[in-house]
N, C-alpha and C positions, 0 to 999 in steps of 0.2 A: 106418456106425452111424447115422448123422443120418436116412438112405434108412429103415433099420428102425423108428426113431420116428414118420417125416411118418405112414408108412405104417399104423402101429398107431394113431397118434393120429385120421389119418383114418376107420379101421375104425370104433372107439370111439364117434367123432360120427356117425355114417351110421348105425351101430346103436342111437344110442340116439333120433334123429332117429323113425328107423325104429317101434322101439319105444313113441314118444307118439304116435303115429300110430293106431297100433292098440289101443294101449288104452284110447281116450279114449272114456268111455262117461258119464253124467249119473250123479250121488251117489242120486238121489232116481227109484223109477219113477213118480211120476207125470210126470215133462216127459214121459217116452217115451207117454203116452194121447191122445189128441182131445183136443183141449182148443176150448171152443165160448163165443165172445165173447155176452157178456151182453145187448149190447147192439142188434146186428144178425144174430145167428145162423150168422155167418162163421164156418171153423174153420181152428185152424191144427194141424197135427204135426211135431214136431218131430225131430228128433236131430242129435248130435253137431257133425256138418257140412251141415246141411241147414236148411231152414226150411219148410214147404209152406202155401199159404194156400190158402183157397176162401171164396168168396162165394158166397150163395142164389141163385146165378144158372146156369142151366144152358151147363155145360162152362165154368166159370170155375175155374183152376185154376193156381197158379204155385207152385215151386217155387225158390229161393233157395239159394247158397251160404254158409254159413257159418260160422265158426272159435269155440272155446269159449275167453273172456275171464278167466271165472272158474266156478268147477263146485262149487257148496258143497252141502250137503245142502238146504235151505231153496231156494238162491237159483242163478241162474244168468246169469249175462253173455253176451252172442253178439255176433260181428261180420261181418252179414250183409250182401249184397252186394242190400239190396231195393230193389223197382221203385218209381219215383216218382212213376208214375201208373196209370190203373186198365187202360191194355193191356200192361202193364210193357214199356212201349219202351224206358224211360229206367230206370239202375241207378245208385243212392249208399250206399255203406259208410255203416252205420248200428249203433249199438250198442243190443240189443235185450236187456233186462230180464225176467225171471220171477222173479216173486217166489209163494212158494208159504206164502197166511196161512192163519189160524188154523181150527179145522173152524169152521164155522158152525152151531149148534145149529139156529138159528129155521128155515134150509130143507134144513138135513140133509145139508151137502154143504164139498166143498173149493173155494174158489175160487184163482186163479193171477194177480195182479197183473201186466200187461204193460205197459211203457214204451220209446218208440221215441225215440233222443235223433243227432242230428246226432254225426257220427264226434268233433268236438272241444267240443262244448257239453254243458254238465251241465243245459239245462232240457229237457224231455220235449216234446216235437213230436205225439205222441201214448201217451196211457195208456187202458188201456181193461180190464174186467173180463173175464175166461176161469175157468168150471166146468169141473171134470174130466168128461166125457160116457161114460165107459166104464169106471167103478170095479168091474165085475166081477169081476173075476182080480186087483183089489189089494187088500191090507187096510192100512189106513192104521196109518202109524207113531205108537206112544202117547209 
């Protein structure tokens, strides 16, 4: 009888393990667009378990792993495995911040608040401004 329990109870966690695995998708599509930093014309995309960066430099291009923290409609947590320097030789778990504000009337557009904070500190290492670059195919939520 014990044998029939481990056994079911096993089942139960593997599938339901299973199950967040695959269904984890962002609350909000804008994370899923380009999203293109205001300030150096870097872009990042993202999803789920990924991060992807590019700088204005030809064939600069890194890809990141990482796990979703928190997934609200507005806002999103990430705990991405980013590179420390600019040939990513060097990788540190970092929790990485999307904050999706308010429309902006004066240039007609969404911006996405980004902050990069050290895996156990709550001051930001870096924050930097990200426009949506490809709002074709969204209609933004009223």
């Amino acid at each position: 009888m014990k044998k029939i329990f481990l056994i079911l109870g096993l089942f139960i966690t593997f599938h339901s393990v299973c199950a967040q695995e695959i269904k984890q998708e962002f609350k909000h599509p804008f994370f899923y667009q380009r999203l293109t930093d205001t300030y150096d014309d870097s872009v990042y995309v993202l999803t789920p378990s990924t991060k992807s960066f590019s700088l204005p430099i030809p064939d600069y291009y890194t890809e990141v792993k990482c796990t979703i923290l928190n997934n609200q409609e507005n806002f999103i947590k990430l705990l991405c495995n980013d590179c420390t320097d600019i040939n990513c030789d060097k990788h540190e778990e970092r929790i990485n911040t999307f904050e999706i504000l308010p429309y902006n009337e004066k240039t007609q557009n969404y911006y996405i608040k980004h902050k990069v904070f050290h895996k156990n500190d709550s001051t930001p290492i870096r924050e930097n401004l990200l426009w949506l670059d490809n709002l074709m195919s969204i209609h933004p939520y009223q």
